[in-house]
VODO-504557 format. One record per residue: y, x, z of N, C-alpha, C, O, CB in turn; residue in one letter. Coordinates in pm, 1 decimal, always signed. Atoms other than C-alpha are relative to their C-alpha. Glycine has a CB too. Layout:
NODE / Y / X / Z / Y / X / Z / Y / X / Z / Y / X / Z / Y / X / Z / A;
...
This chain:
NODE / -91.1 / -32.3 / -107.5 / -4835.1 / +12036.0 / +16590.8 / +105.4 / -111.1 / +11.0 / +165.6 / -158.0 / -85.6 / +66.5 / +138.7 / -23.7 / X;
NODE / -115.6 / +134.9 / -32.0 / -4600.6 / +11758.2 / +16743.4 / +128.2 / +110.9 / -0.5 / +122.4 / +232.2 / +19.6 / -23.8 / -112.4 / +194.0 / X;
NODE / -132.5 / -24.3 / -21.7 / -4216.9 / +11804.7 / +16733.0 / +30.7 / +81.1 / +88.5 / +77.9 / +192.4 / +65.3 / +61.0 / -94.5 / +22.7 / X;
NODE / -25.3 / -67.2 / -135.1 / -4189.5 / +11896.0 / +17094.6 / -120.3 / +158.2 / -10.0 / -67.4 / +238.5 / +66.8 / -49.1 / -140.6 / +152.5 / X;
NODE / +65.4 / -109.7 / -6.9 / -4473.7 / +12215.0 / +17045.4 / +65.5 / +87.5 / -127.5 / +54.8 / +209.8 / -137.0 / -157.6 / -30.9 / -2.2 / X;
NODE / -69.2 / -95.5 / +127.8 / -4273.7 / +12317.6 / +16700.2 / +134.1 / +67.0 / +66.9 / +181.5 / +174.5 / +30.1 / +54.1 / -109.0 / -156.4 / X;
NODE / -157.3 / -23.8 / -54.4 / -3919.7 / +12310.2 / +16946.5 / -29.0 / +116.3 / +104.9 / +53.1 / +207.6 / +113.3 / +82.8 / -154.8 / +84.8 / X;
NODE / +14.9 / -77.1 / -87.3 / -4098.8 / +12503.7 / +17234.1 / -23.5 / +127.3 / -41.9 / +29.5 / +231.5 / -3.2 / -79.3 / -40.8 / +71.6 / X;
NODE / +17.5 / -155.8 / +35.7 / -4262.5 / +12761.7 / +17036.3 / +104.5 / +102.9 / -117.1 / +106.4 / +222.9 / -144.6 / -151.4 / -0.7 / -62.3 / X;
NODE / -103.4 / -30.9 / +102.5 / -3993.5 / +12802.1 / +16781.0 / +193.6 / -32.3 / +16.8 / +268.3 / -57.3 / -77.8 / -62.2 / -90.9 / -121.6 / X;
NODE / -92.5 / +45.5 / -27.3 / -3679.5 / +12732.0 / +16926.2 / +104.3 / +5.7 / -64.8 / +194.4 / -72.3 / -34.1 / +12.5 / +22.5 / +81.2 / X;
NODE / -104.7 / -21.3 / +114.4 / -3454.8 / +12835.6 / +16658.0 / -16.8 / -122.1 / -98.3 / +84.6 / -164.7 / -153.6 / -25.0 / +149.3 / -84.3 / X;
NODE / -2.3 / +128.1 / +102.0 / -3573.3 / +12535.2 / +16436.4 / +31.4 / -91.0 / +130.3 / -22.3 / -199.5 / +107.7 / -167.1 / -44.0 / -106.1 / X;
NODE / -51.6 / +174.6 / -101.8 / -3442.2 / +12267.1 / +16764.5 / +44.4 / -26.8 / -69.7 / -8.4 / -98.3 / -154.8 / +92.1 / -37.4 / +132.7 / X;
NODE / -166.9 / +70.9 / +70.8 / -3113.8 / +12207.7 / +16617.0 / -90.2 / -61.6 / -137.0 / -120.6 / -177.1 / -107.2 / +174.9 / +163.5 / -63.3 / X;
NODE / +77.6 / +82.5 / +99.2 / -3326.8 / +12092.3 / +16264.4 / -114.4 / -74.0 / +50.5 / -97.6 / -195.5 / +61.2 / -49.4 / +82.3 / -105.2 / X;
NODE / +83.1 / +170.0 / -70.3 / -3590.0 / +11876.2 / +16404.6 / +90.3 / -90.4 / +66.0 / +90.5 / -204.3 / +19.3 / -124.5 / +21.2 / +137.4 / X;
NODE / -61.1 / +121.6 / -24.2 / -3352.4 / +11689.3 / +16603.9 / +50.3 / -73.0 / -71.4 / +37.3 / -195.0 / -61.3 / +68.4 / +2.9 / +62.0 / X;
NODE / -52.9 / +90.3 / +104.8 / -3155.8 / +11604.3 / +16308.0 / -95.6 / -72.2 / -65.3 / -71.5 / -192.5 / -55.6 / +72.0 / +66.1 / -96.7 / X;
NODE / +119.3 / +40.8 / +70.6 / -3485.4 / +11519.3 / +16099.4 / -17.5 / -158.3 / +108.5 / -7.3 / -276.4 / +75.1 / -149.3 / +145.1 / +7.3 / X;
NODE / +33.5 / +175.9 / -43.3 / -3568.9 / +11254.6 / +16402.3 / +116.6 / -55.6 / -7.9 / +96.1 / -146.8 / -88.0 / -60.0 / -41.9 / +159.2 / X;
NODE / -135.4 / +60.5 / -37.7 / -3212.0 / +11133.4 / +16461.4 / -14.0 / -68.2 / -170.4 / -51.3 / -185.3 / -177.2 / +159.6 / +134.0 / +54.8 / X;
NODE / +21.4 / +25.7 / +185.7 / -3230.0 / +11082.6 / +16029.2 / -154.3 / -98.5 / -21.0 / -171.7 / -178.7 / -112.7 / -32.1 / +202.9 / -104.9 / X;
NODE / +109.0 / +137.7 / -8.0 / -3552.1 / +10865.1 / +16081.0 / +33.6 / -135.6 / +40.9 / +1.7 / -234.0 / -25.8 / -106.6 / +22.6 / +95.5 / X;
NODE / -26.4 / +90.9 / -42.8 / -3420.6 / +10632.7 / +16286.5 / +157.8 / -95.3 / -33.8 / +185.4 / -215.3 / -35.4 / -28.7 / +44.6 / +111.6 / X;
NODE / -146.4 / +46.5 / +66.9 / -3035.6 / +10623.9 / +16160.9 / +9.2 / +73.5 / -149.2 / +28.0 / +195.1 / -143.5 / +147.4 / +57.5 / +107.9 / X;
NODE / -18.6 / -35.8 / +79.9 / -3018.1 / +10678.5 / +15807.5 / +149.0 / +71.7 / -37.7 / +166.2 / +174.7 / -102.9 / -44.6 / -83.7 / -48.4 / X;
NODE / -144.2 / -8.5 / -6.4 / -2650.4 / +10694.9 / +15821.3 / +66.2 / +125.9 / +78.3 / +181.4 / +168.4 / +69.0 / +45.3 / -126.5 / +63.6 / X;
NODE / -57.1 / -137.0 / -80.9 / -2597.1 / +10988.1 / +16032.5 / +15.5 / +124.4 / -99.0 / +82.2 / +222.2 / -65.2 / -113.6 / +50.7 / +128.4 / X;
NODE / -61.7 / -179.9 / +80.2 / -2565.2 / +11287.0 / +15766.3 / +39.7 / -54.0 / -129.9 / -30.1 / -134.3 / -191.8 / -148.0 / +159.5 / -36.4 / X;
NODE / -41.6 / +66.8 / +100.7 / -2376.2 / +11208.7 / +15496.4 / -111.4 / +60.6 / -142.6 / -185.0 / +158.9 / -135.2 / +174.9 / +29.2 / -8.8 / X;
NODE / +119.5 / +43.8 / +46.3 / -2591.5 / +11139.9 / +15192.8 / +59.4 / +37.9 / -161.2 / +63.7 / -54.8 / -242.1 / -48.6 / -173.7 / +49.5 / X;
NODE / -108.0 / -72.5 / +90.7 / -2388.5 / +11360.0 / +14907.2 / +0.2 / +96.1 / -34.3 / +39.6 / +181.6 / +45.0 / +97.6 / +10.6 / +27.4 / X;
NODE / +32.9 / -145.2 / +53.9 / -2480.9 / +11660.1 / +14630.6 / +177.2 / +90.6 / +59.9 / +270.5 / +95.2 / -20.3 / -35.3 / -10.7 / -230.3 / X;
NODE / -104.1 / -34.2 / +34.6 / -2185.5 / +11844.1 / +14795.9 / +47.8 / +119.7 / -37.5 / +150.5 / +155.7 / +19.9 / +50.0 / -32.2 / +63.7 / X;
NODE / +17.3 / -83.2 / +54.7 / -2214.6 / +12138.6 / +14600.5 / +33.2 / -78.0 / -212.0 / +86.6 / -14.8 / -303.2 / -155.2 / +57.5 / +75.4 / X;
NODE / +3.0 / +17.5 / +132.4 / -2233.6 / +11917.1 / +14250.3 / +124.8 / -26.1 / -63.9 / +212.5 / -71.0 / +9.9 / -82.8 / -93.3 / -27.5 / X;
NODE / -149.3 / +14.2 / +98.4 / -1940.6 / +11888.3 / +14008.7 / +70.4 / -105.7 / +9.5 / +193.4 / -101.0 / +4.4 / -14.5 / +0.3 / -147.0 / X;
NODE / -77.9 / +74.2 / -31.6 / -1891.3 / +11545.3 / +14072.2 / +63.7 / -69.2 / +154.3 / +102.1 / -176.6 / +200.8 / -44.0 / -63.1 / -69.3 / X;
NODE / -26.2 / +77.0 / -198.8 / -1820.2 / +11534.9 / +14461.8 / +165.5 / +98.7 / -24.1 / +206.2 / +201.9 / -77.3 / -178.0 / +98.3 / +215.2 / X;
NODE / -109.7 / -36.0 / -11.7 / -1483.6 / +11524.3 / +14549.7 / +38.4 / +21.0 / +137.9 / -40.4 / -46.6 / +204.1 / +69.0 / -76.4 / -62.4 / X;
NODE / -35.1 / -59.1 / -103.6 / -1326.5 / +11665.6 / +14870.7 / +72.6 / -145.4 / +62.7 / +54.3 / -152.7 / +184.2 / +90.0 / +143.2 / -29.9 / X;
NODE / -53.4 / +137.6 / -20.2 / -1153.9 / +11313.1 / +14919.7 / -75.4 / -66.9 / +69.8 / -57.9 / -100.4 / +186.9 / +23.0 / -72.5 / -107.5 / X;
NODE / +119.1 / +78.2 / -50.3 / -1444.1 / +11143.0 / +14965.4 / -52.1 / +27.1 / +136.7 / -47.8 / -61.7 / +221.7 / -109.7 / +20.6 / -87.8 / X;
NODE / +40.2 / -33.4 / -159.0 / -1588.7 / +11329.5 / +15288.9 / +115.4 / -4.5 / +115.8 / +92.6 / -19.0 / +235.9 / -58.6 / +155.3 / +6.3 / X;
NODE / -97.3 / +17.6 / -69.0 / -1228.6 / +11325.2 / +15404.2 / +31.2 / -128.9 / -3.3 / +154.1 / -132.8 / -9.3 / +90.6 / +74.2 / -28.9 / X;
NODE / -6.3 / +164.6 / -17.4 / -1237.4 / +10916.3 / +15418.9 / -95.4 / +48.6 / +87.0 / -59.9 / +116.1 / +183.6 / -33.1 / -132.7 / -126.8 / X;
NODE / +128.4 / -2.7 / -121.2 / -1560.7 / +10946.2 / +15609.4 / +49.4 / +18.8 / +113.2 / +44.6 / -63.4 / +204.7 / -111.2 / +110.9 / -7.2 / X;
NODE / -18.8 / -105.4 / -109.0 / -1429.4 / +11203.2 / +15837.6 / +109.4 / -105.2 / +104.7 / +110.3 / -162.9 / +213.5 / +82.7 / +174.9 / -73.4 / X;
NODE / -104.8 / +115.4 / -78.9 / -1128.5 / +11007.6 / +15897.9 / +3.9 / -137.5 / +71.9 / +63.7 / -182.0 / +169.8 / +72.3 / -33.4 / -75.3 / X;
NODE / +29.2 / +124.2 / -92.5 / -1283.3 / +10675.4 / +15931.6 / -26.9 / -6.1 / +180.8 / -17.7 / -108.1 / +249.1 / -129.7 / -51.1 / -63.7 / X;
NODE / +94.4 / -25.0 / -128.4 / -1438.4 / +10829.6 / +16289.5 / +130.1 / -15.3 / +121.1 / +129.0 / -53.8 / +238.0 / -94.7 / +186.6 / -3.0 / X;
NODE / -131.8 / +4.4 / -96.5 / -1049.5 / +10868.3 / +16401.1 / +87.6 / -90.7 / +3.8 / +205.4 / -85.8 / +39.3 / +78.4 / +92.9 / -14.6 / X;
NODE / -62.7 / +129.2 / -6.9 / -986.1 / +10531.6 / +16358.3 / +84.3 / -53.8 / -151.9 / +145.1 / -159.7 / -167.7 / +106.5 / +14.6 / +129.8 / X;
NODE / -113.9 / +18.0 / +104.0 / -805.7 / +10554.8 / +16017.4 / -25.4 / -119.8 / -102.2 / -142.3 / -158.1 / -107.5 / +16.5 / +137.9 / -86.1 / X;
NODE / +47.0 / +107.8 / +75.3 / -784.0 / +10261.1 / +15756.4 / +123.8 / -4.4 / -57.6 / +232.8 / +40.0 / -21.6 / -59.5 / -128.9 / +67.4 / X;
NODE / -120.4 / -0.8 / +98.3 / -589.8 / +10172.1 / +15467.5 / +44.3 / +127.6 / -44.6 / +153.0 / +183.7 / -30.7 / +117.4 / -62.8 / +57.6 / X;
NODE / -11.3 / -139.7 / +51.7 / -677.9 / +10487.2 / +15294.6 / +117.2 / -20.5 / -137.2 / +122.2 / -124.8 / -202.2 / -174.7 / +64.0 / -52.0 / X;
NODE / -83.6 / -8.2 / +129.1 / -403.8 / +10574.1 / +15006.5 / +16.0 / +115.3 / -48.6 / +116.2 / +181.6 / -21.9 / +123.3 / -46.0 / +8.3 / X;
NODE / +47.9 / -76.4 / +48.1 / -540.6 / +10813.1 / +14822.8 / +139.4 / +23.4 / -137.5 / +153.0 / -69.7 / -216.8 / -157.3 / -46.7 / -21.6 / X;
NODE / -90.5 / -41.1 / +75.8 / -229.2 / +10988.4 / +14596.5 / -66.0 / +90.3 / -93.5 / -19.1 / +137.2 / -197.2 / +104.6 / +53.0 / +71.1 / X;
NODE / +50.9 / -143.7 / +129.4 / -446.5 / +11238.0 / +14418.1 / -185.7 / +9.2 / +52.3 / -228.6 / -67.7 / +138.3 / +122.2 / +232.2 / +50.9 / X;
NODE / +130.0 / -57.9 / -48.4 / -821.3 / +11374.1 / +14473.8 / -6.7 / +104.6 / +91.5 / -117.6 / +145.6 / +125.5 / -68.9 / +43.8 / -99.1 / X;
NODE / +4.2 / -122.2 / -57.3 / -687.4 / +11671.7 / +14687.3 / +102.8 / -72.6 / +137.6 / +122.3 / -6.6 / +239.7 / +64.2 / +146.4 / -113.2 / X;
NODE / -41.3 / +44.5 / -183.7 / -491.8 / +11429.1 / +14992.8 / +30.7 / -118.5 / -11.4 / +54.5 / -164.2 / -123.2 / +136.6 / +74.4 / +89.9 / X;
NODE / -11.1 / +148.6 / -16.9 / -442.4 / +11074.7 / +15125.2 / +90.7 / +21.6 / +128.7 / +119.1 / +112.0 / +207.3 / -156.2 / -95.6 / +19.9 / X;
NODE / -100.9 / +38.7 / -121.6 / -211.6 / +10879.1 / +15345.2 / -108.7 / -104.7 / +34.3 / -196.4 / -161.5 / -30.7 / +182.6 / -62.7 / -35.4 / X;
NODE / +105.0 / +103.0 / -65.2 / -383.3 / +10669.2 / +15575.0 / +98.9 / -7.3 / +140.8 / +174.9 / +75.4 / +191.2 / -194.9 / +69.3 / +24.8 / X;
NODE / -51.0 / +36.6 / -121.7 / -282.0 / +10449.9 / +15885.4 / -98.3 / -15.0 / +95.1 / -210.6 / -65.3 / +98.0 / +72.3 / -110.6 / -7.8 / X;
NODE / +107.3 / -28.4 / -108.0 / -407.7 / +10526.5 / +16173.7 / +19.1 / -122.6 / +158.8 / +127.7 / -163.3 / +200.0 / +32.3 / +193.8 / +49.0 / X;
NODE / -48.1 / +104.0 / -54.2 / -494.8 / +10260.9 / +16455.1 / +108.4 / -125.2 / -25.3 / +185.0 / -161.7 / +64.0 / +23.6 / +49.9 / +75.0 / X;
NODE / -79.3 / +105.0 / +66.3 / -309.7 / +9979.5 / +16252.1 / -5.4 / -120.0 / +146.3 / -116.5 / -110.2 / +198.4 / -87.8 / -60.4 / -175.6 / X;
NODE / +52.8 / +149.2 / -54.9 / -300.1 / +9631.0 / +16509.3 / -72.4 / +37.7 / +137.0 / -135.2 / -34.3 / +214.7 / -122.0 / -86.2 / -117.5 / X;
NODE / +66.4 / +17.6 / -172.3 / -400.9 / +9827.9 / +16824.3 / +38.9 / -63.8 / +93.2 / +126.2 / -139.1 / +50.0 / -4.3 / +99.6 / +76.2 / X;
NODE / -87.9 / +59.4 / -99.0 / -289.9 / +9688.3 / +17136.2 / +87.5 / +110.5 / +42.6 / +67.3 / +228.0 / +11.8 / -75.9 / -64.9 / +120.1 / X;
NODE / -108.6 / -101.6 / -24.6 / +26.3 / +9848.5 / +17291.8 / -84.0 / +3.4 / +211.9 / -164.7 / -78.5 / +255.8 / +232.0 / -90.2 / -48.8 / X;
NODE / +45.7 / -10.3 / -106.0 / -64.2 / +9939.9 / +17660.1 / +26.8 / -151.6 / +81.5 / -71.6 / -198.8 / +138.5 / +58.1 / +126.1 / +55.0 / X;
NODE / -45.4 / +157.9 / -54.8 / +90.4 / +9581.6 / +17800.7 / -69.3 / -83.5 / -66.4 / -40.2 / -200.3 / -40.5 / +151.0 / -49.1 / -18.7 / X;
NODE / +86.7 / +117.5 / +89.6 / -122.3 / +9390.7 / +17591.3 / -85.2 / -15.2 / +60.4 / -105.1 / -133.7 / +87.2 / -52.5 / +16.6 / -134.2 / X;
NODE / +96.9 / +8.4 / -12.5 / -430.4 / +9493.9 / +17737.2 / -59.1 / -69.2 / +52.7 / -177.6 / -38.7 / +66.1 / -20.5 / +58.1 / +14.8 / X;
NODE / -6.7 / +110.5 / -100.0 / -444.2 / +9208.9 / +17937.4 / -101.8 / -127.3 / -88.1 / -197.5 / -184.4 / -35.7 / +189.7 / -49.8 / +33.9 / X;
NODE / -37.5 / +91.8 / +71.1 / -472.2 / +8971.9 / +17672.8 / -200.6 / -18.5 / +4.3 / -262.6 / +74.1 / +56.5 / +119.8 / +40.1 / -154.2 / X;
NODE / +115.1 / +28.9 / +17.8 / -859.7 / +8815.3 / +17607.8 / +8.3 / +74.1 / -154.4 / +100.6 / +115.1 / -224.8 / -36.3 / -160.8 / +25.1 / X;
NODE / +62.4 / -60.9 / +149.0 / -1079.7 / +8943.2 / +17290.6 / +79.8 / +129.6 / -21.8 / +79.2 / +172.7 / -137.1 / +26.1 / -112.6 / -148.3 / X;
NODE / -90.0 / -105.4 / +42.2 / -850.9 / +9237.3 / +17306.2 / -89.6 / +134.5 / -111.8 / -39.3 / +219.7 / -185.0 / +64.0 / +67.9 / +162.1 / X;
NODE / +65.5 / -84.8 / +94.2 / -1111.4 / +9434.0 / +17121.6 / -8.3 / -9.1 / -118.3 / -31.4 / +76.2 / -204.0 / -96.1 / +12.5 / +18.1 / X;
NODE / -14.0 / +36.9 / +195.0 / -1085.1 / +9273.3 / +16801.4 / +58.5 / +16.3 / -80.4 / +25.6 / -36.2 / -186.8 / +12.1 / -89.6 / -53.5 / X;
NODE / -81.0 / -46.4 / +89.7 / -822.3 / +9421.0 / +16639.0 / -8.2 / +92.9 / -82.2 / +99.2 / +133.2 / -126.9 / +76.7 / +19.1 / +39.4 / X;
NODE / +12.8 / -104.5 / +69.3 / -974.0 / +9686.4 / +16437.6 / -56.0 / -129.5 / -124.0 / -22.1 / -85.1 / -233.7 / -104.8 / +142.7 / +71.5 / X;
NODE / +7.9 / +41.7 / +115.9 / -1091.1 / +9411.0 / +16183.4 / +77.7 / -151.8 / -2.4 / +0.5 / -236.6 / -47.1 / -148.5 / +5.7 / -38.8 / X;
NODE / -25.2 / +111.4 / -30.4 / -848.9 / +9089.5 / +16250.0 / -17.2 / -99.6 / -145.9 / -5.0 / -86.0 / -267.7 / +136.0 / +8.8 / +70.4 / X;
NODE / +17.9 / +85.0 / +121.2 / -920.8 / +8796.1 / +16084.2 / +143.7 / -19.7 / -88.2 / +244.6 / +31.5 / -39.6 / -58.2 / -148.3 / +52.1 / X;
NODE / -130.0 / +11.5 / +68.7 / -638.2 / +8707.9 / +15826.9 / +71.2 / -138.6 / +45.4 / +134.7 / -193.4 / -44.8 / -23.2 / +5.4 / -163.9 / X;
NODE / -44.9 / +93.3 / -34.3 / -522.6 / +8425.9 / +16003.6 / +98.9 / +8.2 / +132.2 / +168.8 / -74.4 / +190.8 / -101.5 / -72.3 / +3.9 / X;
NODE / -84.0 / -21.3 / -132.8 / -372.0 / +8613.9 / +16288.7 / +57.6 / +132.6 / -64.5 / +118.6 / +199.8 / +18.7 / -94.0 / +16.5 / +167.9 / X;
NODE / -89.3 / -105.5 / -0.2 / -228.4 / +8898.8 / +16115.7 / +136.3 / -75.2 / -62.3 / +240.4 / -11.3 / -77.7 / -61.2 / +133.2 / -89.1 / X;
Protein backbone atom coordinates (compact mmCIF):
# COMPACT_ATOMS: atom_id res chain seq x y z
CA UNK A 1 0.00 0.00 0.00
CA UNK A 2 1.49 3.52 -0.98
CA UNK A 3 1.36 6.42 1.57
CA UNK A 4 -1.46 8.18 -0.15
CA UNK A 5 -3.91 4.65 0.07
CA UNK A 6 -2.65 4.22 3.97
CA UNK A 7 -3.85 8.34 4.42
CA UNK A 8 -7.17 7.74 2.47
CA UNK A 9 -8.21 4.63 4.05
CA UNK A 10 -6.93 5.41 7.47
CA UNK A 11 -7.05 8.89 8.03
CA UNK A 12 -6.23 9.04 11.59
CA UNK A 13 -2.56 7.90 10.84
CA UNK A 14 -2.21 11.43 8.18
CA UNK A 15 -0.72 13.53 10.76
CA UNK A 16 2.16 10.39 11.22
CA UNK A 17 2.98 9.63 7.71
CA UNK A 18 3.47 13.13 6.90
CA UNK A 19 5.96 13.50 9.53
CA UNK A 20 7.70 10.05 8.53
CA UNK A 21 8.07 11.70 4.79
CA UNK A 22 8.89 15.26 5.90
CA UNK A 23 11.79 13.10 8.33
CA UNK A 24 13.11 11.43 5.04
CA UNK A 25 13.87 14.23 3.34
CA UNK A 26 14.86 16.75 6.37
CA UNK A 27 16.46 14.95 9.01
CA UNK A 28 16.43 17.94 11.16
CA UNK A 29 12.85 18.53 11.55
CA UNK A 30 11.96 16.54 14.92
CA UNK A 31 14.25 16.95 17.38
CA UNK A 32 16.47 13.90 17.74
CA UNK A 33 16.42 13.44 21.85
CA UNK A 34 15.53 10.38 24.57
CA UNK A 35 13.22 13.03 26.14
CA UNK A 36 11.94 10.91 28.68
CA UNK A 37 15.76 9.69 29.73
CA UNK A 38 17.53 10.94 32.86
CA UNK A 39 19.98 12.71 31.05
CA UNK A 40 17.85 15.27 28.91
CA UNK A 41 17.59 18.46 30.26
CA UNK A 42 14.66 20.91 29.81
CA UNK A 43 17.33 23.63 28.77
CA UNK A 44 18.31 22.04 25.94
CA UNK A 45 14.85 21.91 23.93
CA UNK A 46 14.39 25.42 25.27
CA UNK A 47 17.64 26.68 23.12
CA UNK A 48 16.13 24.92 20.14
CA UNK A 49 12.78 26.34 20.71
CA UNK A 50 14.18 29.68 21.12
CA UNK A 51 16.61 29.61 18.36
CA UNK A 52 13.21 29.68 15.90
CA UNK A 53 12.44 33.27 17.65
CA UNK A 54 15.46 34.60 16.65
CA UNK A 55 17.33 34.28 20.01
CA UNK A 56 21.24 34.05 20.38
CA UNK A 57 23.73 34.45 22.94
CA UNK A 58 22.12 31.90 25.08
CA UNK A 59 23.21 32.41 28.97
CA UNK A 60 22.26 29.64 30.53
CA UNK A 61 22.29 30.49 34.67
CA UNK A 62 21.18 27.07 35.78
CA UNK A 63 19.57 23.90 33.89
CA UNK A 64 15.98 25.14 34.77
CA UNK A 65 16.28 29.00 32.75
CA UNK A 66 18.43 31.15 30.44
CA UNK A 67 18.86 34.72 29.42
CA UNK A 68 19.16 35.13 25.90
CA UNK A 69 19.20 38.18 23.41
CA UNK A 70 16.85 38.37 21.20
CA UNK A 71 17.34 39.89 17.57
CA UNK A 72 20.90 41.24 18.58
CA UNK A 73 22.26 43.67 15.26
CA UNK A 74 18.78 43.83 13.61
CA UNK A 75 18.17 46.72 11.57
CA UNK A 76 16.12 49.57 13.20
CA UNK A 77 13.20 50.40 10.75
CA UNK A 78 15.38 53.45 8.99
CA UNK A 79 18.04 51.27 8.15
CA UNK A 80 16.21 49.19 5.92
CA UNK A 81 17.37 50.96 3.14
CA UNK A 82 20.82 50.14 3.52
CA UNK A 83 22.28 47.16 0.90
CA UNK A 84 22.96 43.40 2.28
CA UNK A 85 20.59 44.42 4.97
CA UNK A 86 19.93 40.78 5.60
CA UNK A 87 23.10 39.89 7.02
CA UNK A 88 22.96 40.74 10.33
CA UNK A 89 21.89 37.69 12.05
CA UNK A 90 25.55 36.32 11.65
CA UNK A 91 27.90 39.60 11.05
CA UNK A 92 31.21 39.09 10.26
CA UNK A 93 33.56 40.36 13.14
CA UNK A 94 34.89 43.05 11.29
CA UNK A 95 31.78 45.11 11.26
CA UNK A 96 30.53 44.53 14.62
Amino acid sequence: MTAAEVMINHPELRNIIKRVIINKSMPYSEIQNNLIGKDMKPIDILRCKLSFFGASKYDPKSNLWTRITLFQGAPLPNELWKKNINDWLFPNLSNV
